[in-house]
C-alpha positions in Angstrom: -27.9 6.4 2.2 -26.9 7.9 -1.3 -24.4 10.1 -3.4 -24.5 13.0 -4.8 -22.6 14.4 -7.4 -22.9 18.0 -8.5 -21.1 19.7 -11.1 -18.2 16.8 -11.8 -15.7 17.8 -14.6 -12.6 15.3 -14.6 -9.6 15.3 -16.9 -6.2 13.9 -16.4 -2.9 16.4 -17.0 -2.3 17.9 -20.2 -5.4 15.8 -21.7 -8.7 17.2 -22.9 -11.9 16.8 -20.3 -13.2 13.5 -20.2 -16.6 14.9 -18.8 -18.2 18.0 -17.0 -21.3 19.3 -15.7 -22.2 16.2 -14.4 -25.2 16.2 -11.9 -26.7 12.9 -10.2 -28.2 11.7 -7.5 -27.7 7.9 -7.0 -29.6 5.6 -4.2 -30.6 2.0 -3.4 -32.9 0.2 -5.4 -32.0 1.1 -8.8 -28.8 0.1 -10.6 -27.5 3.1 -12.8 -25.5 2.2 -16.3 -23.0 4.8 -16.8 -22.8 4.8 -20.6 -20.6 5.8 -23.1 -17.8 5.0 -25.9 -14.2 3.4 -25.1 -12.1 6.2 -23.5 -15.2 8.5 -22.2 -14.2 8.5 -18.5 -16.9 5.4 -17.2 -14.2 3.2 -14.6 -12.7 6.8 -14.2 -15.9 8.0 -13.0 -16.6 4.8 -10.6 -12.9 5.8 -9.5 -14.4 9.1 -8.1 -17.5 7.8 -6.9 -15.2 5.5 -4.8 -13.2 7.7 -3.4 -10.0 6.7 -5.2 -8.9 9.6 -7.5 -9.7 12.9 -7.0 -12.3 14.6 -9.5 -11.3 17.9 -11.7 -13.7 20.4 -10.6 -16.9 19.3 -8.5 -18.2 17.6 -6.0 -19.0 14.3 -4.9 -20.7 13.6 -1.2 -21.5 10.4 0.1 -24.0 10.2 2.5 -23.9 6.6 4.6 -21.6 5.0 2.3 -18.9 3.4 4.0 -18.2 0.4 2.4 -17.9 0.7 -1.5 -17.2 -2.9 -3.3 -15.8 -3.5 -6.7 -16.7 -6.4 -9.6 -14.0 -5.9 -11.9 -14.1 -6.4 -15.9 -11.9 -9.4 -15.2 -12.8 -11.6 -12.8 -10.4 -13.3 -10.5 -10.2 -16.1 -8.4 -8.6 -19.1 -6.9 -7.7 -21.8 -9.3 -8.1 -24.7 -7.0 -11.6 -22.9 -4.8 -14.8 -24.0 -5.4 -17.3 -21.4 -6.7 -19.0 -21.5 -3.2 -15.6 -21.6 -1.4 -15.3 -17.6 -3.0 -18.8 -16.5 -2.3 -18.5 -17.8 1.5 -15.4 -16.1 1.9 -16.4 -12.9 2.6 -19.0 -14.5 5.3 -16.6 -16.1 7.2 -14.6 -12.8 7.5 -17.4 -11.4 9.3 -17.5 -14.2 12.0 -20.0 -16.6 10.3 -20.0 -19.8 10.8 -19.4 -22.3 8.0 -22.4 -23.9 7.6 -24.6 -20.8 8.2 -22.3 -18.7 4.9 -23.0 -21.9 2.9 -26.6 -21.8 3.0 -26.0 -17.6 2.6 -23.7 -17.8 -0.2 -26.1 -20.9 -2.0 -28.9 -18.1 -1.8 -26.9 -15.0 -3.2 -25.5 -17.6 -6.1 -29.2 -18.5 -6.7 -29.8 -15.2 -7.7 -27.4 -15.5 -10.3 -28.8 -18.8 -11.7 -25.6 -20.1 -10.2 -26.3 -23.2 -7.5 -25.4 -25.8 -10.0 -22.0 -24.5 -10.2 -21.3 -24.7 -6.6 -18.8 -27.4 -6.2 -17.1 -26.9 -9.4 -13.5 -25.1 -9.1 -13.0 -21.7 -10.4 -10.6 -22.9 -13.5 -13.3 -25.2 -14.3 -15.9 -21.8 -14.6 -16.9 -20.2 -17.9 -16.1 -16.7 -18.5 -20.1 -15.7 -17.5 -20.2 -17.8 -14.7 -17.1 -16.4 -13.0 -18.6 -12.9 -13.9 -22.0 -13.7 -12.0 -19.6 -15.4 -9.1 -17.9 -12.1 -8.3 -21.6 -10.8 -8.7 -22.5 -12.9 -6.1 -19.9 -12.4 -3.9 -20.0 -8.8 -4.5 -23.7 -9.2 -2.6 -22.2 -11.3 0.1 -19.3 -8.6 1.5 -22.6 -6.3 1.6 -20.9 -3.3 0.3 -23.4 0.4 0.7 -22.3 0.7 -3.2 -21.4 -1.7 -5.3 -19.4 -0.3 -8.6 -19.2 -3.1 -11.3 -17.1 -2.3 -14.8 -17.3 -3.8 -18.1 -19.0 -6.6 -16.6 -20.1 -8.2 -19.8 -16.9 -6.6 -22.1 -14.7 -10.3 -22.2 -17.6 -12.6 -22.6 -19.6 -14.0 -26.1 -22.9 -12.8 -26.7 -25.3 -15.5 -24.8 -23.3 -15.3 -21.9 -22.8 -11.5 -21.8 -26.7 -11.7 -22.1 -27.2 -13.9 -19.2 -25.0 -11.5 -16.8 -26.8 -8.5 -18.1 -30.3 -10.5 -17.5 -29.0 -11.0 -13.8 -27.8 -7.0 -13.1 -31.4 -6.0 -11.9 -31.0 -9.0 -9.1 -28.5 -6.5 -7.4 -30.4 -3.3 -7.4 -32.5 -5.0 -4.8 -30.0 -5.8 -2.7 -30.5 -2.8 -0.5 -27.5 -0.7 -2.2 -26.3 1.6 -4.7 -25.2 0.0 -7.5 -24.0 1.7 -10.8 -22.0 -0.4 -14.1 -20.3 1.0 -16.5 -20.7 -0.2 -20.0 -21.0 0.3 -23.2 -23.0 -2.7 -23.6 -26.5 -2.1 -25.2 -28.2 -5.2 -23.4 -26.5 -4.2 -19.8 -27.7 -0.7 -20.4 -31.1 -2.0 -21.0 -30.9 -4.9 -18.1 -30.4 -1.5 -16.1 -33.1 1.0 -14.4 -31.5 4.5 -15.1 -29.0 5.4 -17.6 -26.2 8.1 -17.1 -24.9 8.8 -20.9 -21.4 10.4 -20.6 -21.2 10.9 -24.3 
């Protein structure tokens, strides 16, 4: 399993090139930061790594990837859910039963230094702890790449450091995983660093 990208140039009409000449090869067991200042093309990029806009000039080719999952720079949930209630979801779409995605979803939030949180609703969750529950959840719906944006980009400090100290827990997790940020502590939380500036 992995993606390839050779020679990506992207820029939207009548607008100047966001990037070009970009060449990567990206596979499980590392998580790649995709780097750069505001406006530099980083979701965009994760937009044509996904599949969802069409790049400029270049290529991408994914090889195994079927399911690609998103952690956006907002998390959302369901006011009223607990936290586990969100990470089992995705579980019991795949015909698990309950009790079997609890003891699942307790494991994949104790990689996130999240257990203790369990039972408490989602509007009751601080901004990093809703972060790290769509991290979680993220590893739950077993995606083949996992694209996460801005994860740290509405959170303080401490807790943006906490979710950046966590990021490595995903790259072995058995898929590709790449975050865009511009976020010197994510960057550095991360094992290869794609600079788009």
């Amino acid at each position: 399993m992995r993606v390839v990208v050779e020679g990506l140039a992207h820029r939207f009409p009548g607008t100047d090139l966001l990037f070009e000449h970009l060449d990567f090869v990206a596979e499980p067991g590392s998580t790649i930061a995709v780097c750069g200042p505001s406006g530099c093309g980083k979701s965009t990029l994760l937009s044509i790594l996904a599949g969802w806009e069409k790049p400029y000039a270049g290529t991408v080719t994914r090889e195994g990837v079927n399911r690609v999952g998103w952690v956006f720079q907002n998390p959302y949930g369901v006011a009223e859910r607990t936290a586990l209630d969100h990470v089992v979801f995705p579980l019991l779409a795949k015909g698990m039963r309950r009790k079997e995605a609890e003891l699942k979803a307790l494991e994949a939030m104790g990689l996130f230094d999240l257990e203790y949180a369990a039972d408490r609703r989602f509007s009751d969750l601080s901004g990093g702890e809703a972060q790290r529950l769509m991290l979680a959840r993220a590893i739950c719906s077993k995606p083949d790449m996992l694209l996460v944006d801005e994860p740290t980009a509405q959170l303080d400090t401490r807790t943006a450091h906490s979710v950046s100290h966590v990021l490595n827990n995903l790259s072995g997790q058995g898929m590709i995983v790449l975050v865009a940020t511009h976020d010197p502590d994510t960057r550095d939380a991360c094992d290869r660093v794609l600079d788009l500036a």
